[in-house]
C-alpha positions, 0 to 999 in steps of 0.5 A, spaced: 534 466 501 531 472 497 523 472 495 523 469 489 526 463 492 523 463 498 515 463 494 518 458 488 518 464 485 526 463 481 523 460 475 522 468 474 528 469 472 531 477 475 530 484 472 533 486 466 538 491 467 536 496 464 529 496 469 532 502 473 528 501 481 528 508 485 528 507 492 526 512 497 529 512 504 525 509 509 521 506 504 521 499 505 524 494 499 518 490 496 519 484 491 517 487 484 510 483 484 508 487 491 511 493 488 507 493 482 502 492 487 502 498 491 503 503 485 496 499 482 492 500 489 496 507 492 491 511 488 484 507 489 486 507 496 488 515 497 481 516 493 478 512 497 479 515 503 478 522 500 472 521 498 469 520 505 467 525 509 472 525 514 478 522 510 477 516 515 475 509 514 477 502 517 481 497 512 475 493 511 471 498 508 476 499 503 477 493 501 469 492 500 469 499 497 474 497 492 472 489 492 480 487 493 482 482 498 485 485 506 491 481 504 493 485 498 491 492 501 495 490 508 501 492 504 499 498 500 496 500 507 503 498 510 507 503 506 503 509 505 504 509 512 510 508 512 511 514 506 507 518 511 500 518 506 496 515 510 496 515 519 493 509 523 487 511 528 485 506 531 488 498 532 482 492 532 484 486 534 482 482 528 485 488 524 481 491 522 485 498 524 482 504 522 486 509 517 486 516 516 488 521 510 494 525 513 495 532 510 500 528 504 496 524 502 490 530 501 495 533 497 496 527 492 489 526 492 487 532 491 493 532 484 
């Protein structure tokens, strides 16, 4: 069962084919709603990690920062790990896990 149909979501019809999708090894495949997600929020995240001092910051200072509910930014974080962007630093056990700008991610801010 793919994502649409999972979340009721089928009625949405499929991408047209002429909508080309890049993937990135080791990147994981997003739904095209999550990707979107993640190209809006990438950015404000990155920013906002800059703009600190130590280029650290817990998850939901961020999501205060850029008024944004975790559960939107969980996935954004998760793949700007994955893409080497950002490191985990800290695990909280009600996840509110610290993050912190790798030497990638301060170059793409600093783009």
């Amino acid at each position: 069962m793919d994502f649409k149909q999972q979340f009721g979501l089928d009625y949405l019809g499929v991408k047209p084919p002429n909508q080309a999708v890049q993937e990135r090894k080791g990147a994981p495949s997003l739904p095209q709603g999550l990707g979107d997600a993640v190209i809006a929020y990438s950015a404000k995240v990155i920013d906002a990690l800059n703009a600190n001092p130590t280029k650290t910051m817990r998850l939901f200072d961020i999501a205060r920062q850029l008024s944004t509910r975790v559960d939107t930014l969980s996935p954004v974080i998760r793949v700007l790990v994955s893409e080497g962007y950002l490191e985990r630093t800290a695990e909280d056990s009600l996840g509110d896990d610290t993050f912190k700008l790798t030497d990638s991610g301060k170059k793409v801010a600093a783009t």
